[in-house]
C-alpha positions in Angstrom: 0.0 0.0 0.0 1.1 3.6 -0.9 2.7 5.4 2.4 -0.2 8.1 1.5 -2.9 5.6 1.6 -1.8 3.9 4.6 -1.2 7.6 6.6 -4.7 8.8 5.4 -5.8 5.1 6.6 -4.5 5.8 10.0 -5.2 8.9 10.5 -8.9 8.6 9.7 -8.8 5.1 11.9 -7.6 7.8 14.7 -10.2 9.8 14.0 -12.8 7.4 14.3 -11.5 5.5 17.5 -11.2 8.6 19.4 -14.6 9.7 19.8 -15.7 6.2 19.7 -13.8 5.9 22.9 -14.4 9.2 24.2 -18.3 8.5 23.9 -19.4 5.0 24.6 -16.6 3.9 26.5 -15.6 6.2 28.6 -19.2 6.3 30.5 -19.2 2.3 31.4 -17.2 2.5 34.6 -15.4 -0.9 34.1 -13.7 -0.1 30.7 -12.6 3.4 32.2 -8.5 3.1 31.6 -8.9 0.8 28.5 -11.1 3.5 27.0 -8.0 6.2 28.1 -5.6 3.6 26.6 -8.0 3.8 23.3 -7.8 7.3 23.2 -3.9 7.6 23.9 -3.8 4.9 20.6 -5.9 7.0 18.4 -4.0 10.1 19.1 -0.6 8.1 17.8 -2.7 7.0 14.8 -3.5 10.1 13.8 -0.5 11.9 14.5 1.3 8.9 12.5 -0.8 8.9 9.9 -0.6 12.5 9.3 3.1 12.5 9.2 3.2 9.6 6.9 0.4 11.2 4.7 2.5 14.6 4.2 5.5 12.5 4.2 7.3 13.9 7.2 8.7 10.4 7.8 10.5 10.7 4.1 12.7 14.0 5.2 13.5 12.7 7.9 15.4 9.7 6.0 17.7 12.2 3.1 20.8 12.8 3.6 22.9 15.3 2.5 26.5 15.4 1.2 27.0 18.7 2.4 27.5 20.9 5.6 24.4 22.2 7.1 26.2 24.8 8.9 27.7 27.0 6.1 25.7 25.2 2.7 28.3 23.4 1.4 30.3 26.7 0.5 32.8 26.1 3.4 32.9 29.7 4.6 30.6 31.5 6.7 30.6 35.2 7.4 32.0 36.5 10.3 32.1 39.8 12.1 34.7 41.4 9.5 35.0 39.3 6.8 34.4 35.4 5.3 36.1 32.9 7.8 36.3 29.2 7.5 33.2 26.8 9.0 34.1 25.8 12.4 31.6 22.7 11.4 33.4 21.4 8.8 37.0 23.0 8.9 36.7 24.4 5.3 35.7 21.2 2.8 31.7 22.1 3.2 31.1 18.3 3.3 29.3 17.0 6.1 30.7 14.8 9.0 30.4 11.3 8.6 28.4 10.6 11.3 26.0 13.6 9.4 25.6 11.9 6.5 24.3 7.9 7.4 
């Protein structure tokens, strides 16, 4: 299934359990803290699947190849003129631990 699919599936799933729980649940006093553990499920659903629908979780995943500090330009400016990125030391690649 299509990461957009499955977050608008989850999302609207969410949407649905909450005030499910919220209504009919919540007022039987013996399925009090499962309805709040419904509720706290349905609010990760839809938070889930509106990340995955916008594709939040994608951007996360890119890398990049070059410093985020100064671009990739391996200068940034200072108070009087260009000095070299303290992040990088000058190359404008990123560190290696920056870049898995």
């Amino acid at each position: 299934m299509d990461r957009k699919k499955k977050g608008l599936t989850f999302a609207i799933l969410g949407i649905l359990l909450f005030p499910l729980s919220l209504m009919l649940l919540l007022q039987i006093p013996d399925f009090y803290l499962g309805s709040l553990v419904i509720m706290f499920i349905a609010v990760v659903l839809i938070g889930l699947g509106g990340a995955l629908a916008k594709g939040y979780d994608i951007k996360l995943e890119t890398t990049t190849e070059e410093c985020y500090f100064c671009k990739g330009s391996g200068t940034i400016d200072g108070k009087e003129n260009s000095e070299v990125c303290p992040r990088c030391g000058g190359t404008g690649k990123a560190l290696p631990e920056e870049s898995t």
